[in-house]
C-alpha positions in Angstrom: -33.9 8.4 16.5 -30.6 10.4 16.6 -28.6 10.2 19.8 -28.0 12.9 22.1 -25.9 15.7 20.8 -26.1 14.4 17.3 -28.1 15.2 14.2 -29.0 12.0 11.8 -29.5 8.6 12.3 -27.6 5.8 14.6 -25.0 3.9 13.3 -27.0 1.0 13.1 -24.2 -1.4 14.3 -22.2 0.4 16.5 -23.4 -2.1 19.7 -21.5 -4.5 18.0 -18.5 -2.8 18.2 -19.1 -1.9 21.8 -20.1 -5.1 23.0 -16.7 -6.1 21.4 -14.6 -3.8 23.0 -16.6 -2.0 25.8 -13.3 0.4 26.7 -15.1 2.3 23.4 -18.3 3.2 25.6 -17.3 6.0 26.6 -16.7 7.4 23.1 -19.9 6.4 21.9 -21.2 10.2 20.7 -18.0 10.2 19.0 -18.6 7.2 17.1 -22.2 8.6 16.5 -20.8 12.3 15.7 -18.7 11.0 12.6 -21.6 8.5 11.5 -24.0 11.5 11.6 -21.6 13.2 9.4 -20.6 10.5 7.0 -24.9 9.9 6.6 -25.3 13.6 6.2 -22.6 13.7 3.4 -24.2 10.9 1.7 -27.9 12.2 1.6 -26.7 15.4 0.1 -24.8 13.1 -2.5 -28.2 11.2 -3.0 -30.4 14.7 -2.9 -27.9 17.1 -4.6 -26.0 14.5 -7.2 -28.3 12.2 -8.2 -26.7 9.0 -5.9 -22.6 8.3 -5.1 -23.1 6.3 -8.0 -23.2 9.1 -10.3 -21.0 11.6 -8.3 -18.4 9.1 -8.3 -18.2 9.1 -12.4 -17.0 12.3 -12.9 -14.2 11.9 -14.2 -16.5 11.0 -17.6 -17.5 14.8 -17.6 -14.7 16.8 -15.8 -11.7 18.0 -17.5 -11.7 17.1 -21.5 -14.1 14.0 -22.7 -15.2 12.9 -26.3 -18.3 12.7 -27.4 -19.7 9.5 -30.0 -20.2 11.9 -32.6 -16.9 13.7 -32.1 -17.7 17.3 -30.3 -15.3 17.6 -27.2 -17.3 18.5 -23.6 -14.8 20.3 -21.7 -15.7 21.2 -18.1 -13.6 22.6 -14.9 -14.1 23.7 -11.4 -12.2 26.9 -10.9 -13.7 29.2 -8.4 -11.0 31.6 -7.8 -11.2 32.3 -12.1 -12.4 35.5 -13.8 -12.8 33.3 -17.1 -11.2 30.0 -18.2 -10.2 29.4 -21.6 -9.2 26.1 -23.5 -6.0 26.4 -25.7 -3.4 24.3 -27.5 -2.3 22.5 -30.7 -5.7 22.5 -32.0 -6.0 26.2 -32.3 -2.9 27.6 -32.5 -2.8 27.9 -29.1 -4.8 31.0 -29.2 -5.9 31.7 -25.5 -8.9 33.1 -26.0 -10.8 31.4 -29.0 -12.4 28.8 -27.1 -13.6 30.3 -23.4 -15.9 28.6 -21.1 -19.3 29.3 -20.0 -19.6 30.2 -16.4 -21.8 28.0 -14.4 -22.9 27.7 -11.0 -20.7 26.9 -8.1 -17.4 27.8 -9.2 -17.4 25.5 -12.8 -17.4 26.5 -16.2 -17.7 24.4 -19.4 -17.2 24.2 -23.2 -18.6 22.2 -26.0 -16.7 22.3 -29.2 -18.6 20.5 -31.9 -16.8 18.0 -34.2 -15.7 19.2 -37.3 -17.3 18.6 -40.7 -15.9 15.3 -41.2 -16.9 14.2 -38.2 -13.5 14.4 -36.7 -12.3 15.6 -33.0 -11.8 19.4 -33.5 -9.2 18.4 -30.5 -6.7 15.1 -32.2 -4.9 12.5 -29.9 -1.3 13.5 -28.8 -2.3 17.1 -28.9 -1.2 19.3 -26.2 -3.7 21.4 -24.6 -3.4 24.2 -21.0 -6.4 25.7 -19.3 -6.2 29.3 -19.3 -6.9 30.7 -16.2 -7.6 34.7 -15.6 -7.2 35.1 -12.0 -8.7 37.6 -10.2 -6.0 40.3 -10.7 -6.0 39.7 -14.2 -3.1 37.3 -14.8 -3.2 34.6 -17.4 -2.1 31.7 -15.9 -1.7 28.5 -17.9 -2.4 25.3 -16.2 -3.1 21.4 -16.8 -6.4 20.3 -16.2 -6.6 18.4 -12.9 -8.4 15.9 -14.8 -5.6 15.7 -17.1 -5.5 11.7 -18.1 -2.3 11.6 -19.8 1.1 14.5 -18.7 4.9 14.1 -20.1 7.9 15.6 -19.6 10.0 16.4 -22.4 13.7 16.0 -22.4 13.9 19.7 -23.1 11.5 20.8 -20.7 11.2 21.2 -17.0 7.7 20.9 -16.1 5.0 18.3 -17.8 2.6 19.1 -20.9 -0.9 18.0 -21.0 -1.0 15.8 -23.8 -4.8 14.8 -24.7 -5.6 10.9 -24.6 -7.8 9.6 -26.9 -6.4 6.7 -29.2 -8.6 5.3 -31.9 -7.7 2.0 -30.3 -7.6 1.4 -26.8 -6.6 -1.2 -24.9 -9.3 -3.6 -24.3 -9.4 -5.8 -21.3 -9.1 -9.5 -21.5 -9.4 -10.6 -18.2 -11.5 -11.1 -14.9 -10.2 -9.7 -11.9 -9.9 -12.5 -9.2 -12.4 -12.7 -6.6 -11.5 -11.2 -2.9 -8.6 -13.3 -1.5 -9.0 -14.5 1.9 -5.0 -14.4 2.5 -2.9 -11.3 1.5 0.3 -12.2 0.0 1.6 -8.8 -1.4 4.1 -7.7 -3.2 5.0 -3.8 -3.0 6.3 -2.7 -6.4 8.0 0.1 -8.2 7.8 0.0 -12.1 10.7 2.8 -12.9 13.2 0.3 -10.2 12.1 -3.0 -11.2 15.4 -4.0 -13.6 18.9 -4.1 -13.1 19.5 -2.0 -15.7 20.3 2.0 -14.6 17.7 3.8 -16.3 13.6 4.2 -15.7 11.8 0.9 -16.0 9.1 0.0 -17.9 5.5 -1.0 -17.6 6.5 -3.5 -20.5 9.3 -4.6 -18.5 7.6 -5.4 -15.3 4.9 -7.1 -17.2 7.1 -9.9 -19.0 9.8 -9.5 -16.6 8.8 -9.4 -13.2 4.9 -10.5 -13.2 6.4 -14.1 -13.7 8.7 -13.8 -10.7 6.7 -12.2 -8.7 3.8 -15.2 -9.4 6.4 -18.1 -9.1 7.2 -16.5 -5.6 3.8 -17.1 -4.2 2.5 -13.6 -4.1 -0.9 -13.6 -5.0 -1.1 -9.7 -5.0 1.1 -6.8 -6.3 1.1 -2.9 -4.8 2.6 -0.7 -7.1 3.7 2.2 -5.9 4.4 6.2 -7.9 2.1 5.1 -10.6 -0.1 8.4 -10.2 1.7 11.2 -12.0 4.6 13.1 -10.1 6.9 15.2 -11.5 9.8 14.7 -9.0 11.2 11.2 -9.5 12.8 11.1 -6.1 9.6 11.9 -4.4 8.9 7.8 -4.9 5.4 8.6 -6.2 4.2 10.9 -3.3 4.2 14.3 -4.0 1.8 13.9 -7.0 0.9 16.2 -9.9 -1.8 14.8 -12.3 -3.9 12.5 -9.9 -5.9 11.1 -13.0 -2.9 10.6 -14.8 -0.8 7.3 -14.7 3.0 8.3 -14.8 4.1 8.8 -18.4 7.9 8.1 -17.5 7.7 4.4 -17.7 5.2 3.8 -20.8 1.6 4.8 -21.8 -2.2 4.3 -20.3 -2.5 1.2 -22.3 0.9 -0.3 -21.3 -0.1 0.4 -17.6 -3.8 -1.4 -18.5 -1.8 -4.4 -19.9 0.4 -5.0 -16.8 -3.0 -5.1 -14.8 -4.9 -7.4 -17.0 -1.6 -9.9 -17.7 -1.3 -10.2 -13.5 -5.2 -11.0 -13.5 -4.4 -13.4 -16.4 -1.4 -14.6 -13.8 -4.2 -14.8 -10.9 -2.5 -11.9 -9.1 -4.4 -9.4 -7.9 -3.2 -5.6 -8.1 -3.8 -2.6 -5.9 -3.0 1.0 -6.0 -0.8 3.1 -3.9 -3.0 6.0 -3.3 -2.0 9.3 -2.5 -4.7 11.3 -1.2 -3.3 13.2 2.2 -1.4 15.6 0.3 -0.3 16.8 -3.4 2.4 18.3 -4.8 2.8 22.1 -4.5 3.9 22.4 -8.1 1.3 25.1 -9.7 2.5 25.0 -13.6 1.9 21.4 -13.7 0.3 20.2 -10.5 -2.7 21.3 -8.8 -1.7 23.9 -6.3 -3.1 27.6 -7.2 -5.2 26.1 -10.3 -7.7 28.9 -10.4 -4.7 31.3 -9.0 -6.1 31.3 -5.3 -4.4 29.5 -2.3 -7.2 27.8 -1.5 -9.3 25.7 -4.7 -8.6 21.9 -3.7 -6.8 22.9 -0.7 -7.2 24.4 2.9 -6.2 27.8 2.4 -3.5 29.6 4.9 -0.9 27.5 7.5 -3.8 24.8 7.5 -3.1 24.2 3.7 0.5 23.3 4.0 2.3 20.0 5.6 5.1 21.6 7.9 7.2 18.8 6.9 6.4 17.3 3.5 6.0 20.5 2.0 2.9 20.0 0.3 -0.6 21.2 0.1 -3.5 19.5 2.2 -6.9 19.2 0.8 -10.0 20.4 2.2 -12.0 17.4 2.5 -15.0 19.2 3.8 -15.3 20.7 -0.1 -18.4 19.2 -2.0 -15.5 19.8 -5.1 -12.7 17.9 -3.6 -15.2 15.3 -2.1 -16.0 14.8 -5.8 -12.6 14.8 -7.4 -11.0 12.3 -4.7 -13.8 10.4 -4.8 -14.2 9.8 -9.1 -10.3 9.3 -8.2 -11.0 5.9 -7.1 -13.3 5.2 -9.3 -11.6 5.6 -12.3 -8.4 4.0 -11.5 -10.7 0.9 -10.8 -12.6 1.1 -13.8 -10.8 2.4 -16.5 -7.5 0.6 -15.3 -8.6 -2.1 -13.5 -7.0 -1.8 -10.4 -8.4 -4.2 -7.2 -8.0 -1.4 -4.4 -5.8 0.5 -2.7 -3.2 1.3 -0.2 -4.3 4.3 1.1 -0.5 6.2 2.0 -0.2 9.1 4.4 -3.7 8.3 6.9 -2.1 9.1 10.3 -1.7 12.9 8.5 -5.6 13.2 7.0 -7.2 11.5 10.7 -5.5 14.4 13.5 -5.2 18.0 12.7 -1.8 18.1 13.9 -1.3 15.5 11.2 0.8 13.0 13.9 4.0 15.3 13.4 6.2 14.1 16.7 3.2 12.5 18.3 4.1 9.9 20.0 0.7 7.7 20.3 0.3 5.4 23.3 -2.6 3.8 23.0 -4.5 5.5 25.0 -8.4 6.0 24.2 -8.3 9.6 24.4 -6.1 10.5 22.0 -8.1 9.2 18.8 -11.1 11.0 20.1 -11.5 15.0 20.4 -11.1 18.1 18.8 -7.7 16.6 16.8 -9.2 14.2 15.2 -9.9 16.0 11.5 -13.3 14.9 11.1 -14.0 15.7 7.5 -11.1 13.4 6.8 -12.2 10.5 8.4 -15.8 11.1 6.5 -14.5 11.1 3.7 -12.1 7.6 4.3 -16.0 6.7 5.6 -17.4 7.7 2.0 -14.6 5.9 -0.2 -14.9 2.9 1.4 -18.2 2.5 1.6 -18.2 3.6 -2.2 -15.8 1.3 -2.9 -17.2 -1.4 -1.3 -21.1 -0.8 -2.8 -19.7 -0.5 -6.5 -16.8 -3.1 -6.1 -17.3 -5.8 -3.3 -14.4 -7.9 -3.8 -11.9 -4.7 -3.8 -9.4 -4.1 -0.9 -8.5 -0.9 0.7 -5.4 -0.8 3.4 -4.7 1.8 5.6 -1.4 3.2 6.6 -1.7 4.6 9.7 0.9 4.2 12.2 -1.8 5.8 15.1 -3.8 3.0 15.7 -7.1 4.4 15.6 -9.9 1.8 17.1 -12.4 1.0 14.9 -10.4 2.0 11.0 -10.6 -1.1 9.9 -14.3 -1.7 11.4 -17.1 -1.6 8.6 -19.0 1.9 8.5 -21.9 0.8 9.7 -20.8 0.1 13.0 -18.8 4.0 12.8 -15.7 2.3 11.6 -13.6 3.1 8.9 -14.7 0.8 6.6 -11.2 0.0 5.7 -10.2 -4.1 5.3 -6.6 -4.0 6.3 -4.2 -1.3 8.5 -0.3 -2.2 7.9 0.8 -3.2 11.2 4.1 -0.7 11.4 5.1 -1.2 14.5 6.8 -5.1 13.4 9.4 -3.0 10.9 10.0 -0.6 13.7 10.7 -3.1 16.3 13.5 -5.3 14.0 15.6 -2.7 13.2 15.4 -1.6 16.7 16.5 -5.5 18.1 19.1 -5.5 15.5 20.8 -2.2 15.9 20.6 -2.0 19.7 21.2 -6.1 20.9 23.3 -8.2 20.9 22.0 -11.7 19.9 21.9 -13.0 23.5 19.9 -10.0 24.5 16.9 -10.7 22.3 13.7 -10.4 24.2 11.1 -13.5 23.3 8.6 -11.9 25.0 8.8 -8.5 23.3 9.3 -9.6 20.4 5.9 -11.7 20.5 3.9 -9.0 21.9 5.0 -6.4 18.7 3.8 -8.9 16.8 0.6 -10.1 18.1 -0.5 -6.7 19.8 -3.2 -6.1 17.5 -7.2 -4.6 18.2 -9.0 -8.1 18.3 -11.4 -8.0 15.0 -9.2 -5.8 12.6 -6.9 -6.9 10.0 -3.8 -6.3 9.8 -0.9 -6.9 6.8 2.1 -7.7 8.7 5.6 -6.9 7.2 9.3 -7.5 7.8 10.4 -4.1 6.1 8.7 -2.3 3.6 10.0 0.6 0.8 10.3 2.5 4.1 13.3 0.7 5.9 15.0 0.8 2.3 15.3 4.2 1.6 18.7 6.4 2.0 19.8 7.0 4.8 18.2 3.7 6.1 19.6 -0.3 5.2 17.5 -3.2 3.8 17.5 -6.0 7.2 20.3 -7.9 5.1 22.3 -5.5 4.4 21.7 -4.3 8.2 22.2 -7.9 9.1 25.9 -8.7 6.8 26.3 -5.1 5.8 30.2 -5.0 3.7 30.4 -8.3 3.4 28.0 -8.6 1.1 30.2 -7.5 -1.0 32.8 -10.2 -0.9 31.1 -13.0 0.6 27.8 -13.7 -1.2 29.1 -16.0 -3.3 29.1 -20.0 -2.6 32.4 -20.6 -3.3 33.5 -17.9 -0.5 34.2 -19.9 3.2 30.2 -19.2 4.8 32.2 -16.5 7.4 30.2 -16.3 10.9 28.7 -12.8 9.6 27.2 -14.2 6.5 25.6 -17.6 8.1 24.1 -15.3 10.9 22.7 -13.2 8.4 20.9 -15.4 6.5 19.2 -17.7 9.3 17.8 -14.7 11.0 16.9 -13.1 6.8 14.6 -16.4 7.3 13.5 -16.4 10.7 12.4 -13.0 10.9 10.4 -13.5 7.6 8.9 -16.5 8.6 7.8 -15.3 12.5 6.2 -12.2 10.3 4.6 -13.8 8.3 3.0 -16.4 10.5 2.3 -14.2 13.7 2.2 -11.0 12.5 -1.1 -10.6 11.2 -3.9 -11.6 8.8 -1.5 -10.4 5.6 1.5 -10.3 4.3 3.9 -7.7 2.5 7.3 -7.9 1.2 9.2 -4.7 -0.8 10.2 -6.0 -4.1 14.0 -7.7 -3.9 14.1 -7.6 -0.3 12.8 -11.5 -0.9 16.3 -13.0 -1.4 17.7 -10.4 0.4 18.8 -7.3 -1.7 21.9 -5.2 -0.2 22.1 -1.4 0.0 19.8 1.1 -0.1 17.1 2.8 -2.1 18.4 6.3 -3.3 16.7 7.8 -6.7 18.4 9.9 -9.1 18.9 13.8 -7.7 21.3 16.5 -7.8 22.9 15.0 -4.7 24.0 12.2 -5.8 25.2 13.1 -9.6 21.9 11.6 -11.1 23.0 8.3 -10.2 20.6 5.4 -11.1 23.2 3.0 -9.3 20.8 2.6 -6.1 17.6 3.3 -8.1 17.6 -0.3 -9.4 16.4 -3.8 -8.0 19.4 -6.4 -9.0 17.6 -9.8 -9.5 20.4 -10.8 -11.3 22.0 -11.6 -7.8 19.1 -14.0 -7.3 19.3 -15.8 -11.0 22.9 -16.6 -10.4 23.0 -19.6 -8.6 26.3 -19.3 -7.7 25.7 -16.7 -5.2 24.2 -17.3 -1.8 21.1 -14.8 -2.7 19.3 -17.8 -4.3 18.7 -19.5 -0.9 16.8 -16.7 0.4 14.6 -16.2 -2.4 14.0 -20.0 -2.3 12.7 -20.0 1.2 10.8 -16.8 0.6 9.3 -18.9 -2.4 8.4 -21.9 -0.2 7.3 -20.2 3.0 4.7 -18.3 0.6 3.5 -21.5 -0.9 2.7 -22.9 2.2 0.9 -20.4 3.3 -1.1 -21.2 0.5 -1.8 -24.5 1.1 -2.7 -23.5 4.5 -3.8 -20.1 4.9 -2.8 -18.9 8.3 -3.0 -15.5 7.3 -6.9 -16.3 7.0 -7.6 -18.4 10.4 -7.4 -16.6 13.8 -4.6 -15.5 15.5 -2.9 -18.0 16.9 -2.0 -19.5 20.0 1.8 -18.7 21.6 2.7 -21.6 24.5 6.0 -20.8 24.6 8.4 -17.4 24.9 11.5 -18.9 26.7 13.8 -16.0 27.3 16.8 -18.1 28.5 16.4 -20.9 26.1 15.4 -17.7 22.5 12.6 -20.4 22.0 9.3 -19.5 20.8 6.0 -22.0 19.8 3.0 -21.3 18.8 0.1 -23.0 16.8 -1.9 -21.9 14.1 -4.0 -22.7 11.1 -3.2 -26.9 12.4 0.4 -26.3 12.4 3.1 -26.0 15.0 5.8 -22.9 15.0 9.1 -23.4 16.5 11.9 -21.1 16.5 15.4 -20.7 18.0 16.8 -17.6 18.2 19.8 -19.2 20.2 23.3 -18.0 18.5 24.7 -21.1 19.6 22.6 -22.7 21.4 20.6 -26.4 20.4 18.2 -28.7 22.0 17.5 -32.5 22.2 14.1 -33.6 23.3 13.0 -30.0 23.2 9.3 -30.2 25.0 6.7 -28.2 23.2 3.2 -28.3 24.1 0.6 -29.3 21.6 -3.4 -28.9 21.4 -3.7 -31.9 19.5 -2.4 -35.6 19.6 -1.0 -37.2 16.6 2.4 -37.5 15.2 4.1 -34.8 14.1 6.7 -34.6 10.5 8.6 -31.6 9.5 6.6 -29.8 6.5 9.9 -26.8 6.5 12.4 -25.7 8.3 14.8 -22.7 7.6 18.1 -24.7 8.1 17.8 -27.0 5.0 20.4 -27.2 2.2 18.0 -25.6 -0.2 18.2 -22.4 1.9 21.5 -21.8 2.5 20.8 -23.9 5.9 23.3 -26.5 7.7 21.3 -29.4 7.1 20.7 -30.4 10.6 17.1 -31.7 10.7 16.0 -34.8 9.0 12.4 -34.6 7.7 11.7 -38.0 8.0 11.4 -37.9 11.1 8.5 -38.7 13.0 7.3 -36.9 16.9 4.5 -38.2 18.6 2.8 -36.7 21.2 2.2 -37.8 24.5 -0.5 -36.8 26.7 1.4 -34.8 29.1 0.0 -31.2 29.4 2.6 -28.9 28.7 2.4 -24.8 28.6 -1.0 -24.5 28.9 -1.6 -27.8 26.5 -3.0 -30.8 26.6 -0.3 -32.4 24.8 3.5 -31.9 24.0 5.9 -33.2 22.1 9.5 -33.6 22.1 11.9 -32.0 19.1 15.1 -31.3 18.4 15.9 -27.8 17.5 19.3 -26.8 16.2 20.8 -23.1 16.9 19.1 -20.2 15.2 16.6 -22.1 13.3 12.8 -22.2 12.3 11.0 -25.2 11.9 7.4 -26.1 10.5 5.7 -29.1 11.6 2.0 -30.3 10.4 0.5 -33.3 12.8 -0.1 -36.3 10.0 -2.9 -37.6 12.0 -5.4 -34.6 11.0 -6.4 -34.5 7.5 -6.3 -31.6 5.6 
């Protein structure tokens, strides 16, 4: 039975949702609308396709695939064309000696048989161009936007399609691990990871930073620009070759080996997808392939971001619907990849794509005619696709909007995403340490950024992200110590007031993230032991300068600068996390924002939180209420030696509880908490 004003079936567990939060109620047809729609686009899949299953492995027929016996399928969608033609090394790069056949809908294909030994008439490392005859008789040469391998030659300005198709490939060793319960990511970018000025490798990061990245207690990597982009600076989001993995730091196979050495490592690996926008290069992207405005893309205003520049996709197009969707697919399959981060959602869920929208929470503005509704179907069908093909994969949203429900399975007219980054926590430290002085800090505030989350959806909290690090922007140290990090980093330098500030609160505001903020956790690579300046990619701007473009972990390996004690608590506070898992038990439980005192407590996953965010300010016999009796030993604490700390708490310690109710608990205890200082305690008398 479909409900009223809507055409298809119920979501079948949408009274879950609205028992859970009933303020939804009154958007139930909305929540039924987009099901409807998302069921719809599916059973034409099913009726029209042959099953998502199918639909989703395009990629295996679109653009230019071998056959066993040799003969080359070649197949394009190209609506706008006249003809299409396949030209390159292989033929002299004659335009017209190898057309396509016209089919229905818009494609056209081409079967070249192999040649009499057998052989590929089209050889590996070959360059090849569609020819495109638009409708006003132009020949326009373009890359297939199936195009698996693109490079740019030093002597060129846009990219060649070079056809991929080794004799050897690259053949997967590994398992990928099963679904982790608690997110530990680290966000990546191959072409910065190395102190050396130049483009980074995939080889590099795989024997060079996997390690590091494992010995910090990561258990996941996001790596970021790997889809193919012609403009470096762009950091991987205005892309040009969507099947293609960027050529600039190494080949398919090196990319393939990174994956399958982290899943030898235990790390898992996801994608930074970009599928709210694409580049509005034509010669070697996918705007005007078939010499329209439209193809892939809304045609008109509605086609073009007003502020990134780009072109916007028409995800109501059975086409585009297939090409995002075998997108996916292959990056999981024929890479390996674990999931994605899906970049850019605020701009593919609102028509107005959240340019100067300020969002308030209130109901009503995630329901309504803004909402693009095509989008969120298709977010519906990835996920779902996703997670019926690949169960233990993991998709993240990045939508700074807050819409209820994105990260609620589809069959209760959610999302069906796992994980939304929770972006107002980045937002909300820069703000406390531009604006405030230390003795202004708000406890309350401060714990209500980071646990205002909708109850039942995950989210991946983070400290700062590639986002706070770009130009024009500061990392939190170098907000936090700013020049003299220049001169006072090292350990044989007096520890000036600037510099010991800087690194207690580094800590603190890492550790408060990661163990209120959400149900995961995400660090931007270097940012660990505290990496100074900025982000800034070569351009003409800056002389082509690699100097920012870089991650130094050189500063961290020499242990005679003060970097080392911030990677080491990073290290540890990630390891504990693993022996406990708070990112995987439910939120937990705040008894204490003191705004006089800067002290904050909380419990969670059996352990107690305290932290004092007093400049100066220290405590003896501290009360701090408790759920649980027992007696109490410090597990960490942020101002140990080790860290770069004063050394101030002794660990062994022991607190025992008394049964005097305290803040809302049972049971308290009394501590002694230095100035500016987080502390970790675990109650002895509860096994683990």
């Amino acid at each position: 039975m479909a409900a009223s004003g809507t055409q298809g079936p119920l979501a079948p567990k949408l009274p879950e949702l609205l028992e859970r939060d009933p303020y939804l109620a009154p958007f139930e047809q909305d929540f039924q609308r987009r099901y409807a729609l998302f069921y719809k686009r599916l059973k034409s899949i099913d009726d029209n396709e042959g099953g998502l299953n199918k639909f989703s492995k395009s990629y295996k027929s679109f653009g230019v695939n071998q056959f066993v016996d040799g003969g080359v399928y070649c197949k394009e969608w190209a609506p706008g064309a006249e003809a299409v033609f396949l030209t390159g090394d292989f033929n002299g790069w004659n335009p017209f000696s190898h057309p396509y056949k016209k089919m229905d809908y818009g494609k056209w294909e081409l079967f070249i048989p192999p040649g009499q030994d057998g052989f590929s008439p089209v050889p590996h490392g070959s360059k090849l161009k569609v020819v495109i005859r638009a409708q006003n008789g132009e020949l326009l040469y373009r890359i297939s936007p199936w195009a698996r391998y693109v490079v740019r030659y030093e002597d060129k300005v846009n990219y060649d399609w070079v056809h991929w198709n080794p004799p050897q490939t690259y053949i997967r060793r590994h398992h990928s691990p099963k679904k982790l319960k608690s997110l530990r990511i680290y966000e990546s970018h191959v072409g910065i990871a190395s102190p050396e000025g130049k483009i980074a490798s995939y080889k590099n990061f795989t024997y060079n930073v996997l390690p590091r990245i494992r010995d910090l207690g990561y258990n996941c990597i996001q790596l970021m620009a790997v889809m193919e982009h012609a403009y470096y600076a762009s950091f991987g989001y205005q892309v040009t070759s969507f099947f293609a993995a960027s050529s600039r730091y190494g080949t398919p196979d090196d990319l393939k080996e990174l994956i399958d050495v982290a899943h030898s490592m235990g790390l898992t690996v996801l994608l930074d997808v970009v599928h709210s926008h694409a580049s509005k290069n034509s010669e070697d992207g996918l705007n005007k392939f078939d010499g329209t405005d439209s193809c892939f893309f809304h045609s008109g205003p509605r086609g073009t971001h007003q502020v990134w520049d780009s072109r916007l996709f028409d995800y109501a197009n059975w086409e585009v619907l297939r090409f995002l969707l075998s997108n996916l697919r292959m990056w999981i399959e024929d890479y390996g990849f674990d999931g994605f981060r899906f970049d850019g959602v605020t701009s593919m869920l609102y028509h107005d794509h959240g340019i100067g929208k300020e969002f308030s929470g209130d109901y009503n503005e995630y329901f309504g005619l803004d909402v693009d509704e095509d989008a969120l179907c298709y977010l519906m069908l990835a996920n779902h696709m996703i997670n019926f093909l690949h169960p233990d994969c993991i998709t993240i949203a990045e939508d700074v909007s807050g819409m209820p429900a994105l990260c609620r399975p589809v069959a209760e007219g959610g999302g069906g995403f796992d994980y939304r980054l929770a972006m107002a926590i980045p937002d909300k430290w820069i703000k406390i340490i531009k604006e405030l002085k230390d003795e202004d800090w708000n406890m309350g505030n401060i714990v209500y950024t980071l646990t205002n989350r909708r109850y039942d959806e995950k989210y991946i909290a983070y400290a700062e992200s590639h986002d706070q690090a770009l130009v024009g922007d500061k990392t939190l140290a170098f907000r936090l110590m700013d020049a003299e990090m220049y001169t006072n980093m090292s350990v044989f330098t007096p520890l000036t007031p600037v510099i010991d500030r800087g690194i207690q609160l580094h800590k603190m505001i890492r550790l408060i993230t990661h163990t209120l903020g959400g149900d995961g956790y995400l660090n931007f690579m270097g940012n660990e032991f505290g990496h100074p300046e900025w982000l800034d990619f070569p351009r003409k701007g800056n002389n082509e300068s690699f100097h920012y473009a870089r991650r130094q972990f050189n500063l961290t390996d020499d242990h005679l600068l003060r970097y080392k004690f911030l990677n080491e608590f990073d290290r540890d506070m990630n390891k504990l996390e693993e022996k406990f898992g708070w990112l995987a038990s439910p939120p937990a439980f705040v008894s204490e924002k003191h705004e006089s005192n800067k002290v904050i407590a909380y419990e969670r996953a059996g352990l107690l939180f305290i932290f004092n965010f007093h400049p100066y300010e220290s405590y003896v016999d501290y009360r701090v209420g408790v759920e649980v009796p027992g007696k109490y030993k410090i597990l960490m604490d942020s101002d140990a030696s080790e860290y770069g700390g004063h050394q101030r708490l002794d660990h062994n310690t022991e607190y025992f509880s008394e049964e005097y109710p305290h803040n809302c608990r049972p049971n308290s205890v009394m501590v002694y908490i230095p100035s500016r200082v987080a502390i970790v305690l675990q109650n002895m008398d509860v096994p683990q």
